[in-house]
C-alpha positions in Angstrom: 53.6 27.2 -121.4 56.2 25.0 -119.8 56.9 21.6 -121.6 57.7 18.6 -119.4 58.3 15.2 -121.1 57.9 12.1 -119.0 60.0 9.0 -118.4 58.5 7.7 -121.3 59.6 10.5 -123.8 61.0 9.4 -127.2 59.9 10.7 -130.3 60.3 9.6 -133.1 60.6 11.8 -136.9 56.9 11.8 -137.3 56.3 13.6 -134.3 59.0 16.1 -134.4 57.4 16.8 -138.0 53.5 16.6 -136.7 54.9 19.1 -133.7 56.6 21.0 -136.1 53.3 22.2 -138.0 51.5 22.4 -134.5 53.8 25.2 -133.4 52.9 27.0 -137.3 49.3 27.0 -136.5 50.5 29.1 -133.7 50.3 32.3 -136.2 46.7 31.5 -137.7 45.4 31.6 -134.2 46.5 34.6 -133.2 44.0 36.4 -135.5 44.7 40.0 -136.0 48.0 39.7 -133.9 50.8 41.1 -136.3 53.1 38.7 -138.0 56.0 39.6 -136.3 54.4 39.2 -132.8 52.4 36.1 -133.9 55.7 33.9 -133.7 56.1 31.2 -131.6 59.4 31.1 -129.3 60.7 27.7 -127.9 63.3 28.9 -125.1 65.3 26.6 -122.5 66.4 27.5 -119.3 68.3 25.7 -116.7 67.2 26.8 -113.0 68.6 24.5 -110.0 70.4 21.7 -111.9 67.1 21.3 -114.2 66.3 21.9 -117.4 63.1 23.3 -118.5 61.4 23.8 -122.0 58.9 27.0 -122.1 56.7 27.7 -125.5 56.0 31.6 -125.7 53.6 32.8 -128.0 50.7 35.4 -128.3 47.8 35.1 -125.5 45.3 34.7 -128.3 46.7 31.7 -129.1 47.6 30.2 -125.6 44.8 26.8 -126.4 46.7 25.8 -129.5 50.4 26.6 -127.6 48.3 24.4 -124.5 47.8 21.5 -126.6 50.1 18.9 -126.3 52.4 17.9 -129.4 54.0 14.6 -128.4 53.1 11.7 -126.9 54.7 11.6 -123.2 55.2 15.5 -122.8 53.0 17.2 -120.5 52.0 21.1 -120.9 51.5 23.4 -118.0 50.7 27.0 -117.3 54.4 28.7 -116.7 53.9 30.5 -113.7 56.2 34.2 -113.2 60.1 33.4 -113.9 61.8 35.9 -113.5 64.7 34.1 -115.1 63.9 34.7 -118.4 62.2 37.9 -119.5 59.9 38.5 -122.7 61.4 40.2 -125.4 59.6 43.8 -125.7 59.7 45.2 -129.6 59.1 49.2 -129.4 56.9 50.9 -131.9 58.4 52.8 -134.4 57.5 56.3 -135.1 55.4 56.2 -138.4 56.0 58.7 -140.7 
């Protein structure tokens, strides 16, 4: 999800707090998602001059990474940027 705050965007403590344990209910939605893949990533990018915000997380939990934490921040659907790739974790061999 990309994060876009409007003109009107100050938050204040509270929120940052209030968005802080939005983003750790991240890992109870993601039901049977393993912990380490459960995890919520904020990263920034700057493309063209502009900042942007993006929230990665798992895709069982994309409606609670959709919901919007503060007041004068708008959520969309990231589209495909190619700027910043996911991180892949490979599987070890379990013996």
């Amino acid at each position: 999800m990309e994060v876009v705050p409007t003109s009107s965007f100050d938050p204040g403590e509270g929120e940052v707090m209030r968005f802080g344990r939005h983003l750790a209910r991240v890992h109870y939605a993601a039901g049977g998602t393993p912990a380490r893949g459960s995890a919520v990533r904020v990263r920034y990018s700057a493309e063209g001059g502009r900042m942007h915000c993006y929230l990665e997380g798992p895709a069982e939990a994309a409606a609670v990474l959709a919901m919007p934490g503060f007041a004068g921040v708008e959520v969309r659907a990231a589209g495909a940027r190619s700027a910043i790739a996911p991180v892949r974790f490979s599987q070890r061999d379990a013996r």
